[in-house]
C-alpha positions as CSV (number, residue, x, y, z in Angstrom):
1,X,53.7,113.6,72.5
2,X,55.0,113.5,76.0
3,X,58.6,115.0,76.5
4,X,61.4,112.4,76.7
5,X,62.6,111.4,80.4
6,X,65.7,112.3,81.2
7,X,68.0,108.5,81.6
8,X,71.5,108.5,83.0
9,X,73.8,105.3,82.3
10,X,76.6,106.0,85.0
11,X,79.7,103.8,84.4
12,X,79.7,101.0,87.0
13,X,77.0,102.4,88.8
14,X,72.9,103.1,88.6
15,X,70.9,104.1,85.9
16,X,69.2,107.2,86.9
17,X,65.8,107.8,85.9
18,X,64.1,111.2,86.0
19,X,60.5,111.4,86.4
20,X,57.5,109.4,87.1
21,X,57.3,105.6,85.7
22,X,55.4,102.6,85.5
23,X,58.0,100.0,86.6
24,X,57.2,96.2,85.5
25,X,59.2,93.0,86.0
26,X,59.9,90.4,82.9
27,X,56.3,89.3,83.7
28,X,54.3,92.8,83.5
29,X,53.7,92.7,87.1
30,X,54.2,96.0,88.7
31,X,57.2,96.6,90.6
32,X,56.5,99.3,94.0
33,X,59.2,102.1,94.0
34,X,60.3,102.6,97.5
35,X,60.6,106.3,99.0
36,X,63.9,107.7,97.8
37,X,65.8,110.8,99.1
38,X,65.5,112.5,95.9
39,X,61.5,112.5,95.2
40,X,61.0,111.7,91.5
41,X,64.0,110.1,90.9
42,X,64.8,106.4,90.6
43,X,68.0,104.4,90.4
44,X,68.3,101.3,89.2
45,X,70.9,99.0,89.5
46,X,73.2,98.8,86.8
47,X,76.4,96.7,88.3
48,X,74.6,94.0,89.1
49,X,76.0,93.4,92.5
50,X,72.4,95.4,94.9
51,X,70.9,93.3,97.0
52,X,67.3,95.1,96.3
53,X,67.2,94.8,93.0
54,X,66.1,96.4,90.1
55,X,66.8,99.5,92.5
56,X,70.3,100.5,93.8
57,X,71.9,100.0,96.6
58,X,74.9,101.5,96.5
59,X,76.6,98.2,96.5
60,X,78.6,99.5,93.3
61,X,80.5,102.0,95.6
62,X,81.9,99.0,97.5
63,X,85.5,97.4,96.6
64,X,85.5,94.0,94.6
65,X,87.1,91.9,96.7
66,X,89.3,88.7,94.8
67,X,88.4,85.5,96.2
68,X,90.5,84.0,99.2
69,X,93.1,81.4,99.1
70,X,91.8,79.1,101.6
């Protein structure tokens, strides 16, 4: 059996994977990791706010703004 892959849920931020995976989209289609600063390990987005998702963008860092009164 291969050991478990370390996974780390950070509140309102990415979900940290450790190690080498086989990403796919809802369709089974692989998904290229880019090149990352930290060489085996992948962040996903898990606000919901990156603008390259699945992976983070560090959008979750950014202030929610409330919508203007115009």
């Amino acid at each position: 059996m291969k050991p478990a892959l370390p996974v780390v849920i950070k509140p309102l931020g990415p979900i940290v994977i450790e190690g080498p995976i086989d990403l796919r989209d809802h369709e089974g289609n692989p998904i290229s990791i880019p090149p990352n600063k930290s060489p085996g390990i992948i962040k996903l987005c898990g606000c919901g706010r990156s603008l390259k998702r699945p992976f983070c963008d560090g959008t979750h860092k950014q202030p929610i703004l409330p919508p203007s009164a115009d």
